[in-house]
C-alpha positions in Angstrom: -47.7 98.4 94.9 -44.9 96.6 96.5 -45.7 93.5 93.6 -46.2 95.6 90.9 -42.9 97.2 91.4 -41.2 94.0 91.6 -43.1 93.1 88.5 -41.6 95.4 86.6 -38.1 95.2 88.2 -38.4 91.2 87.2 -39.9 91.8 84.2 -36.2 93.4 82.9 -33.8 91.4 85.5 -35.6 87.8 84.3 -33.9 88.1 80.4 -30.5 90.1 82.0 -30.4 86.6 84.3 -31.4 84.4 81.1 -28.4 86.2 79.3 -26.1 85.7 82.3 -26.9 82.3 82.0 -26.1 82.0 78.2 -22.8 84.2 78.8 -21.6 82.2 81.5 -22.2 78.7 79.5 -20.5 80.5 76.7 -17.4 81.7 78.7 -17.3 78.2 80.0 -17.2 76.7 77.1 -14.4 79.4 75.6 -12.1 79.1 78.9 -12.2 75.2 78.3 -11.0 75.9 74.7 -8.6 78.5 76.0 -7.1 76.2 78.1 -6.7 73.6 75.8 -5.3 76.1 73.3 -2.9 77.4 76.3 -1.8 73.6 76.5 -1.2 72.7 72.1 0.8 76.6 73.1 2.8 74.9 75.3 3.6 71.7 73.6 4.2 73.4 70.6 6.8 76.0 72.1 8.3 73.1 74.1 8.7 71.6 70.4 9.7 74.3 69.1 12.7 74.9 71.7 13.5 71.8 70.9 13.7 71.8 67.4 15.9 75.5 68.2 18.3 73.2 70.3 18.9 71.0 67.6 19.5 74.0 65.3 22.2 75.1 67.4 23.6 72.4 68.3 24.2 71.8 64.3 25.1 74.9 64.0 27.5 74.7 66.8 28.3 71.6 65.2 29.1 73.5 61.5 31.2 76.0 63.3 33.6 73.4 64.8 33.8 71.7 61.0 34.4 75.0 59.8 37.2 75.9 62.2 39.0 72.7 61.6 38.4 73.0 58.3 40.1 76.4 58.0 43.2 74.7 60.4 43.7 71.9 57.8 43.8 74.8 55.1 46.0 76.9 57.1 48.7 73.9 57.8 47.9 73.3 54.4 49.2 77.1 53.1 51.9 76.7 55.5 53.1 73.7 54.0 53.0 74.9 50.7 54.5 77.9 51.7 57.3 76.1 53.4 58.0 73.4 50.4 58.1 76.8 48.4 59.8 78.7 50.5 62.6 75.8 50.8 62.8 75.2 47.2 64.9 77.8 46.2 67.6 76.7 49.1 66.7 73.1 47.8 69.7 73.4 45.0 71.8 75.0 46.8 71.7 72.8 50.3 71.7 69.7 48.0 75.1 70.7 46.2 76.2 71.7 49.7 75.5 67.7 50.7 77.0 66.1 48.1 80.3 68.6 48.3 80.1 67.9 52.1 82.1 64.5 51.8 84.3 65.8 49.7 85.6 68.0 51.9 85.5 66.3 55.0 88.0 63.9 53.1 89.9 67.0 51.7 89.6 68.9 55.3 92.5 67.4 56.9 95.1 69.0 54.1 93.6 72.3 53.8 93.4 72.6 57.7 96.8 71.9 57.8 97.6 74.9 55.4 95.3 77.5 56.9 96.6 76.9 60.2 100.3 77.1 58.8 98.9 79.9 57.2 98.1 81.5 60.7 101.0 80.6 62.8 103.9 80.9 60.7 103.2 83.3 57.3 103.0 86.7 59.5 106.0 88.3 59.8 106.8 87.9 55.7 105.8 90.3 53.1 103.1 89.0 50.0 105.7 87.0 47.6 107.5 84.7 50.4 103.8 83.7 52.0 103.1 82.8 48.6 106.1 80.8 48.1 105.4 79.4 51.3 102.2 78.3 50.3 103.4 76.9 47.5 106.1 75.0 49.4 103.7 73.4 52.0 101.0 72.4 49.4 104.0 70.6 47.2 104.7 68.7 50.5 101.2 67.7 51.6 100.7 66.3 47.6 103.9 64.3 47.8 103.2 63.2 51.7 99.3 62.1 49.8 97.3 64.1 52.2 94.2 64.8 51.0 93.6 68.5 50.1 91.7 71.0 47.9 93.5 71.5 45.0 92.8 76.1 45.1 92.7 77.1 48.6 91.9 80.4 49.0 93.4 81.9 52.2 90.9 84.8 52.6 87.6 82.9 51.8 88.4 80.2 53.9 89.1 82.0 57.3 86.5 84.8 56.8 83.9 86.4 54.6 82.5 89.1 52.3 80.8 91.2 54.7 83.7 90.8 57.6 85.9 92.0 54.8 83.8 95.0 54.2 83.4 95.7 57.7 87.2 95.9 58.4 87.7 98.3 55.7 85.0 100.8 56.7 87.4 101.0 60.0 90.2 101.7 58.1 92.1 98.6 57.1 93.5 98.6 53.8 92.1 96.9 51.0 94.3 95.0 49.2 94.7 91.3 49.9 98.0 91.6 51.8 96.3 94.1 54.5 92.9 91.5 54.8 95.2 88.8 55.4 97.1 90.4 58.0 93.6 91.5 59.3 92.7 87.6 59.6 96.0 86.6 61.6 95.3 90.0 64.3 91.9 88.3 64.7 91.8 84.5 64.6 94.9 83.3 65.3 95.7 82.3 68.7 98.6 84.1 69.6 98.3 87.6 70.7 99.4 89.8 67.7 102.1 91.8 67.5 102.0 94.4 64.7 105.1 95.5 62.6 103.5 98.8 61.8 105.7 102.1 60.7 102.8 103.7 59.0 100.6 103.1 62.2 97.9 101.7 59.6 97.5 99.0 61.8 97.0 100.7 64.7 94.6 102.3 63.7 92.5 99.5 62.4 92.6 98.2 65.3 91.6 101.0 67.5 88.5 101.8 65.5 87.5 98.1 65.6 87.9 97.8 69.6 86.5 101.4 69.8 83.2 100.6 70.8 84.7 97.6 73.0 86.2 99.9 76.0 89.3 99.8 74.2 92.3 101.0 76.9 95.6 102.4 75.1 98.9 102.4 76.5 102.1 102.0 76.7 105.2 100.0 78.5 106.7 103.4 79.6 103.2 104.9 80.8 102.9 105.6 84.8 99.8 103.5 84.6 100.9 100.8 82.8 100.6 98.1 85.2 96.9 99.1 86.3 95.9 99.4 82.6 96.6 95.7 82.1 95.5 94.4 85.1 92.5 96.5 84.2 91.7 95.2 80.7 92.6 91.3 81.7 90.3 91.2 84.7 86.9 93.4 82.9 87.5 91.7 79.5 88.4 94.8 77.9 90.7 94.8 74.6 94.1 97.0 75.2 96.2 97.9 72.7 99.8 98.5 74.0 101.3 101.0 71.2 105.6 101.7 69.8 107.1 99.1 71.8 110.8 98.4 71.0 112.6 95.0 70.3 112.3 94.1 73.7 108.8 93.5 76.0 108.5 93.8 79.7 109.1 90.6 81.7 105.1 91.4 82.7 103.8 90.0 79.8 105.3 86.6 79.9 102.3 85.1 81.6 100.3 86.8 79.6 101.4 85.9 76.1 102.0 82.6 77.4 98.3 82.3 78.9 99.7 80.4 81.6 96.6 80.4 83.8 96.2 79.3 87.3 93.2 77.7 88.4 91.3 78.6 91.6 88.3 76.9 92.4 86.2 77.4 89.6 87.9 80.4 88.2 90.9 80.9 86.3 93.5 83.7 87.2 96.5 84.9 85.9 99.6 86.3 87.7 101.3 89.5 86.6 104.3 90.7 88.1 103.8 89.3 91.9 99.8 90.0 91.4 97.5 87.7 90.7 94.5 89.2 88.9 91.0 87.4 87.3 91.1 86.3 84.0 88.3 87.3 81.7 87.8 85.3 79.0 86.6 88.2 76.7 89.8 90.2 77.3 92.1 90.8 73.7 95.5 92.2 73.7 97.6 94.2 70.8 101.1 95.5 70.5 102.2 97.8 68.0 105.5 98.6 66.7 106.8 101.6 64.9 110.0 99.8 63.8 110.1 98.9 60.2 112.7 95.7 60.8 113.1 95.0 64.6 115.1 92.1 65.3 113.1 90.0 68.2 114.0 87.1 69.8 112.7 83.8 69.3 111.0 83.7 72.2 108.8 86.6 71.4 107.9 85.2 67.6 107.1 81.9 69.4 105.0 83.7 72.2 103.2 86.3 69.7 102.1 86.6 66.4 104.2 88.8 64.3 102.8 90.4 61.6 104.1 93.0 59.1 102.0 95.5 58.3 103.8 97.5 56.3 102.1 99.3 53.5 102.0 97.5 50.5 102.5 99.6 46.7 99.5 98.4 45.6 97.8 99.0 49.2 99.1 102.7 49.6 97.8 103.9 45.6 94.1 102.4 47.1 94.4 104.8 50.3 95.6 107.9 48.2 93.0 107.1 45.4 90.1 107.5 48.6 92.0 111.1 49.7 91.8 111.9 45.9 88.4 111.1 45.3 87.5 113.1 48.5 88.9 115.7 48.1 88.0 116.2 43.8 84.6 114.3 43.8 83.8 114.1 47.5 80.1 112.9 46.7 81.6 109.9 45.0 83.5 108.9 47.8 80.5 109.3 50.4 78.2 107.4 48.1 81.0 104.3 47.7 81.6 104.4 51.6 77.6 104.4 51.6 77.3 101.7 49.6 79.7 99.5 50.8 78.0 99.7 54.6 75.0 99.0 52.7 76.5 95.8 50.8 78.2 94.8 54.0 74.7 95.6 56.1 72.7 93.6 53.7 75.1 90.5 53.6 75.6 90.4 57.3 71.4 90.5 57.4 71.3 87.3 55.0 73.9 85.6 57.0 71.7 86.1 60.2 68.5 85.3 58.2 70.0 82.0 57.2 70.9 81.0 60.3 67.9 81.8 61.9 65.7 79.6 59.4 68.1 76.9 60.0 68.0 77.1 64.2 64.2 77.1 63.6 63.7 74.1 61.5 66.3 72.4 63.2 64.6 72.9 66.8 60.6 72.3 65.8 61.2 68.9 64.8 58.2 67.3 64.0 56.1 70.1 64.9 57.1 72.4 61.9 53.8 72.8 59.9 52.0 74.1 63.7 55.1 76.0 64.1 54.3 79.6 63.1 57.7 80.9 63.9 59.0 79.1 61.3 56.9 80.4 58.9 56.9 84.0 59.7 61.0 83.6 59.8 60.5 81.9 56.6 58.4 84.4 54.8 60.7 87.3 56.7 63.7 85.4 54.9 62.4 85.1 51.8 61.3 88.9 51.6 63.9 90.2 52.9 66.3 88.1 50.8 64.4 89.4 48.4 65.1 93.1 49.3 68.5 92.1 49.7 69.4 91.1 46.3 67.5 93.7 44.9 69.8 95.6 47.0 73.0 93.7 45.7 71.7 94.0 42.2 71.4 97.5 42.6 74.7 98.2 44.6 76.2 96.2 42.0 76.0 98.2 39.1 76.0 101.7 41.3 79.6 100.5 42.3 80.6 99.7 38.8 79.8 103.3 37.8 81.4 104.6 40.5 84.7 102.7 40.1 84.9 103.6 36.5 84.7 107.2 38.0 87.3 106.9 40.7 89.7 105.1 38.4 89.9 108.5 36.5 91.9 109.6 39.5 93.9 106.5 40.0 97.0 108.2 38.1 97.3 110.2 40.5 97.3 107.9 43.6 99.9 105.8 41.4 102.3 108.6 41.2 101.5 109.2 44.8 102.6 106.0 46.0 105.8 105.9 43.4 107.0 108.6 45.3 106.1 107.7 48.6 108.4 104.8 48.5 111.2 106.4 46.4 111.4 108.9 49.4 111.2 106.3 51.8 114.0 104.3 50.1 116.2 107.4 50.7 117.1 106.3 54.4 119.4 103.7 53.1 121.1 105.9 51.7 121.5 108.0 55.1 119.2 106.9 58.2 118.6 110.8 58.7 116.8 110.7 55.3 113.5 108.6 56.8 110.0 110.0 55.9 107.0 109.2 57.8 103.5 108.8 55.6 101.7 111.1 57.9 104.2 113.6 56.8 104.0 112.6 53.2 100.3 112.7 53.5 100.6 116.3 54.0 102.9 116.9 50.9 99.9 114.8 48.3 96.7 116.9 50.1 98.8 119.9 49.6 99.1 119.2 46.1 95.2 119.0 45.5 94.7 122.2 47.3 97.5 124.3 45.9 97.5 123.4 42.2 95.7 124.8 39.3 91.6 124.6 38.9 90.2 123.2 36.0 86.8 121.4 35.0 87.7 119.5 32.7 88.8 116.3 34.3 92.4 115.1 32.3 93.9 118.6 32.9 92.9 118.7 36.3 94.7 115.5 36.7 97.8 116.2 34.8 98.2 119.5 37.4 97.7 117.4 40.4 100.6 115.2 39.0 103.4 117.8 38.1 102.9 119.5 41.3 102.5 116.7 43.0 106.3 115.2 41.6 108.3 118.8 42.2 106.3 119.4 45.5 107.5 115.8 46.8 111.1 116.7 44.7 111.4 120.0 46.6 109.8 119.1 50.0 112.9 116.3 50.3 115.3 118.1 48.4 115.7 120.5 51.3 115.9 117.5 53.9 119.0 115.6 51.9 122.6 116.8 51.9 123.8 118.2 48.7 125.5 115.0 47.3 122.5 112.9 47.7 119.7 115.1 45.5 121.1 114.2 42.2 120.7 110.9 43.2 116.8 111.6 44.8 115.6 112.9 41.2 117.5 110.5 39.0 115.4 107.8 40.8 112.6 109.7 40.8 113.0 110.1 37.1 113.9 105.8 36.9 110.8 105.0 39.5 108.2 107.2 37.2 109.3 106.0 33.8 109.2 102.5 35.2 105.9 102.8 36.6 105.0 104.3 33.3 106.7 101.1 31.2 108.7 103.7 29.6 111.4 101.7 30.6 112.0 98.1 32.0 113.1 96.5 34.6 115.8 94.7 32.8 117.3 97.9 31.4 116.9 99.7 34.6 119.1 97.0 36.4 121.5 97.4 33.0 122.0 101.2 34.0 122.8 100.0 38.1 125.1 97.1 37.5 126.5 97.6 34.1 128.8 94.5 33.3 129.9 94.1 36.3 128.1 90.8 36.9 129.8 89.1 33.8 132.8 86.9 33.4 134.9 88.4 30.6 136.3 84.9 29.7 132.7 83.9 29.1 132.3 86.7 26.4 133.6 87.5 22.8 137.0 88.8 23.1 137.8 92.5 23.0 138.2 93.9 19.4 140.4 96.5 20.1 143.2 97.6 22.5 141.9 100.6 23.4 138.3 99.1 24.8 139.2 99.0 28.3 137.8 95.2 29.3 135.2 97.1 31.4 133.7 99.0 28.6 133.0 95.5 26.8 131.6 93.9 29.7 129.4 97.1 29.6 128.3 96.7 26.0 127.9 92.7 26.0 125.2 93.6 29.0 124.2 96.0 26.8 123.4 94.0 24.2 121.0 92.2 26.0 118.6 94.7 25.4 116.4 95.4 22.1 117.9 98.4 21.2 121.1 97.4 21.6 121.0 93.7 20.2 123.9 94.5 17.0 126.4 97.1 18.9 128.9 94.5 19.6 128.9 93.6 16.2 129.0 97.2 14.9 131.6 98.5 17.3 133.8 95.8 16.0 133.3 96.4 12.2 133.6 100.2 12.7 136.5 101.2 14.9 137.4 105.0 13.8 134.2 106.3 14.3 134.0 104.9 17.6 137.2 105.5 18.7 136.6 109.1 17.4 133.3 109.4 19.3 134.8 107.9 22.5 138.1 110.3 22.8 135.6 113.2 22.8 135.3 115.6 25.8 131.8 115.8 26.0 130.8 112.5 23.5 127.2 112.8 25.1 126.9 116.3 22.9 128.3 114.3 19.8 126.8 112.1 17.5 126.9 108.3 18.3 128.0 106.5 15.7 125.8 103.7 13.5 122.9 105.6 13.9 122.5 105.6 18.0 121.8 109.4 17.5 118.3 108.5 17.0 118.0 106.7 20.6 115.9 108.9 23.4 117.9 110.2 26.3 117.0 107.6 28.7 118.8 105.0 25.7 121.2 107.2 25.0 122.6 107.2 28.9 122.8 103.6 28.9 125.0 103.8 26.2 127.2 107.1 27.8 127.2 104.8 31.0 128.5 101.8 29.1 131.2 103.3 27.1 132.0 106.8 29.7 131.1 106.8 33.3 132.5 109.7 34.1 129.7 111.5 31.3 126.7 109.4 33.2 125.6 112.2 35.3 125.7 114.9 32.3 123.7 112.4 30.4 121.3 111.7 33.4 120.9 115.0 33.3 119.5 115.4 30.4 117.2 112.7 31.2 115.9 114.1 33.8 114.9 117.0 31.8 113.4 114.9 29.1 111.3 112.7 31.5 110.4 115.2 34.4 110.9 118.9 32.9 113.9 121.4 33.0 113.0 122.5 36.3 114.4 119.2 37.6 117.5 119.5 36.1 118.2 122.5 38.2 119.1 122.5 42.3 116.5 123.2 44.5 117.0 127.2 45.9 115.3 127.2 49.6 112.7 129.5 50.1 112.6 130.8 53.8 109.3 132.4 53.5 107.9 129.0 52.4 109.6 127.5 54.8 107.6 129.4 57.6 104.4 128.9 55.8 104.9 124.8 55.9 106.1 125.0 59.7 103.8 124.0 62.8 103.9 125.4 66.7 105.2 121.4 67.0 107.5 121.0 64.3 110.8 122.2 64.5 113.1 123.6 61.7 116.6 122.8 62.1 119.4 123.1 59.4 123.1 123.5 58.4 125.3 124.5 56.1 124.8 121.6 53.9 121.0 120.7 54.7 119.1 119.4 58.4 121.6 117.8 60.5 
């Protein structure tokens, strides 16, 4: 039983063993391939990591070509961008080289002039510096000095934008007022300011506003410490109305006679000594209109006389016009001129930043980025700029041709402004400040008729402007000097005007008085007094007048008939000088009759000004009290103010 049941256990474990046998061979024979397979694996990944090296290393290698690649193509752009960046300052830097030896030979002759200009022109009004110009340039071509044949002053010692800047603070704008504004600032005396109308003044203290400016004055408490203040911090100081003689104090000072101790300088005021700061500015300010100093102060200060000009006033008066009738005109001028002045002061700076940069990367200017941002900054902003200019250029056209509308009006402003101000030779009592005359012309824009259309409005602001500035100084003169204020007002207006001329205005002051009778034809008749012909040989000097000495000689009786009259201005002239306007016909009354002059001027008057003229001024008492202040006091006689 036991082999039978092992037969048939056999019988079916005998093939399972056979089978084992032929699996095993079988899995032999695939683990041997599996192995080799597992080793081509290996030497194939091995080559394949290889070949991936080598891949990245040429890519690595492509990169680095690439990135210089792209360097040599940014110096590249850079260096195109430079040449073209440069090539528009290429003309203009190659003009400025070949002009450079020019005027390094003509330097030495136009120094000379601009510091003559500085140290001695001050004090002197717009035709003697002028004529001193012209007197030192005749002696530097006969002494041969080198020298540019049209040196201009005000180009040479500052610029444009400066210009601009100075009269957004308030200096005036004509040429007399920027000059005096390049003496107070460059030359190397401390300036002392001739300044009645305080124009000056206060120029300078909006300019030194944002500079700690410290104002004061010789009399102040505080003086001493104000001074010893500014000269030690650096700060500017303005000392304001000083008369025609300085405190002892300031002799250092002016002098800048410094003391040096150990490595700093110090300077002594009064018995003190006190730190001298470098940055420290001083002013003085007059209100005097012709002090008489001593040499030693013009040789220890810069005088300068600022004085407002004619031309310099009508500018001033033409701005209170404009802002007061278009005062959107005047804001958009002052606009524009900051942004003109702005925009010039940018290119400037832009220039001389370019220049700083290429002149400090030497040879490394196409690595340089700097230089290339400034450059492309410059160029659009330069850009912008003239754009700007362009722009601003034709806005201020328009508005000029808009403000100069109103100039009539600042013209008569200023006529009468220095007519009243010529009053106090005629009586020192009779001086007029231009605050207070400021007052008079705003109070003519405000108080006289409305109108829109433009002329009208402008004729108004002129006749009230004339009686208001008549009346307002009528009641401040004594009664025989206010014929004489609107006789000159009527001479100054019609001059202005070119109604009349110069040459027959100085007829009607001197006559024949400055003749030689022996030099003239002789006297036709007895009864011409020898004055009378002087008179009308003067007289004949002028157009109108060229044939009366021939017709007064071959017409006697109607002349002597015309002369013997009470009142000959009422009659007739004779030979057809009838026909002559008033102003004509009193140089004629004042040649033959000075005692009819003033009936004739009066006339005149009417005829240029208006009846109202004619007639004395009645004070009004009520307007009197209207035009008073809580500060101002209102004094008067029996005549007028004493």
């Amino acid at each position: 039983m036991a082999m039978a049941k092992y037969f048939e256990v056999n019988k079916e474990v005998l093939p399972l063993k056979a089978n084992l046998a032929v699996q095993e061979a079988k899995y032999q024979k695939a683990s041997s391939d599996l192995e080799e397979a597992e080793e081509l694996l290996q030497q194939k990944e091995l080559e394949l990591s290889e070949v991936q090296k080598t891949l990245e290393e040429a890519v690595s290698k492509k990169d680095a070509v690439l990135e210089e690649a792209k360097k040599c193509q940014d110096k590249m752009d850079a260096a195109t961008a430079l040449i073209g960046g440069l090539a528009g300052e290429k003309i203009r830097w190659t003009e400025q080289i070949a002009s450079f030896k020019s005027e390094t030979d003509r330097l030495v002759g136009d120094v000379i002039l601009l510091t003559a200009f500085l140290s001695y022109t001050g004090p002197f009004n717009q035709e003697f510096r002028s004529d001193l110009q012209n007197l030192w340039m005749r002696q530097i071509f006969e002494k041969m000095i080198p020298i540019s044949a049209n040196v201009n002053i005000i180009e040479n010692l500052t610029d444009r934008s400066q210009i601009g800047e100075w009269n957004i603070q308030g200096l005036p704008t004509d040429e007399l007022s920027v000059q005096n504004g390049i003496i107070a600032t460059k030359a190397m005396r401390f300036p002392l300011l001739i300044d009645p109308q305080s124009q000056g003044k206060v120029w300078i203290k909006n300019k030194e506003k944002q500079n700690h400016l410290i104002v004061t004055a010789l009399n102040h408490k505080y003086f001493r410490n104000h001074l010893e203040d500014s000269i030690s911090m650096g700060f500017p100081i303005i000392i304001e109305d000083v008369g025609e003689e300085l405190d002892p104090c300031l002799d250092n000072l002016l002098d800048r006679n410094l003391l040096k101790v150990g490595t700093q300088y110090k300077i002594k005021i009064g018995d003190k000594e006190v730190d001298w700061n470098a940055g420290f500015r001083c002013y003085i300010t007059t209100k005097l209109p012709n002090p008489a100093y001593t040499p030693e102060i013009f040789a220890r200060t810069s005088i300068i006389d600022f004085t407002v000009t004619m031309r310099g006033l009508e500018d001033q008066l033409l701005g209170r016009v404009i802002l007061a009738e278009r005062k959107e005109l005047e804001d958009e001028r002052v606009q524009l001129v900051e942004t003109v002045t702005g925009n010039m002061k940018k290119m400037k700076e832009l220039e001389s930043n370019l220049l700083h940069k290429l002149s400090t990367t030497q040879g490394s200017l196409l690595d340089d980025v700097t230089v290339i941002d400034v450059l492309n900054t410059s160029k659009n902003t330069a850009f912008e700029v003239k754009e700007k200019i362009e722009i601003a250029k034709v806005t201020e056209a328009k508005i000029n041709a808009a403000r100069e509308e109103y100039r009539s009006v600042a013209t008569r402003g200023s006529v009468l402004y220095f007519l009243v101000c010529s009053m106090a030779i005629v009586n020192n009592m009779y001086q007029t400040s231009l605050v207070q005359f400021l007052e008079r012309f705003d109070a003519s824009m405000h108080n006289s008729a409305k109108t829109h259309i433009t002329q009208k409005r402008i004729r108004r602001i002129i006749n009230y402007l004339t009686f208001e500035v008549y009346r307002y100084k009528s009641r401040g003169l004594y009664e025989k000097d206010k014929f004489l204020l609107v006789l000159l007002m009527a001479l100054s207006i019609d001059n202005q005007m070119e109604l009349i001329t110069f040459d027959e205005f100085q007829t009607f002051i001197k006559g024949g008085a400055a003749l030689n009778l022996n030099d003239c034809p002789p006297v036709p008749f007895r009864w011409v007094t020898d004055e009378t012909w002087l008179n009308l040989v003067q007289l004949s000097n002028l157009s109108p007048f060229v044939h009366i000495l021939t017709k007064v000689s071959g017409n006697e009786r109607p002349w002597f008939t015309w002369y013997k009259k009470d009142a000959p201005e009422n009659e007739i002239i004779p030979d057809g000088y009838h026909t002559l306007d008033p102003f004509r016909k009193m140089l004629l009354v004042r040649s033959w009759c000075m005692d009819r002059t003033i009936a004739q001027s009066r006339k005149y008057i009417a005829h240029s000004l208006g009846d109202r003229f004619a007639e004395p001024v009645v004070l009004n008492l009520e307007e009197l009290l209207s035009e008073s202040r809580e500060l101002m006091p209102v004094c008067g006689g029996a005549e007028g103010p004493k």
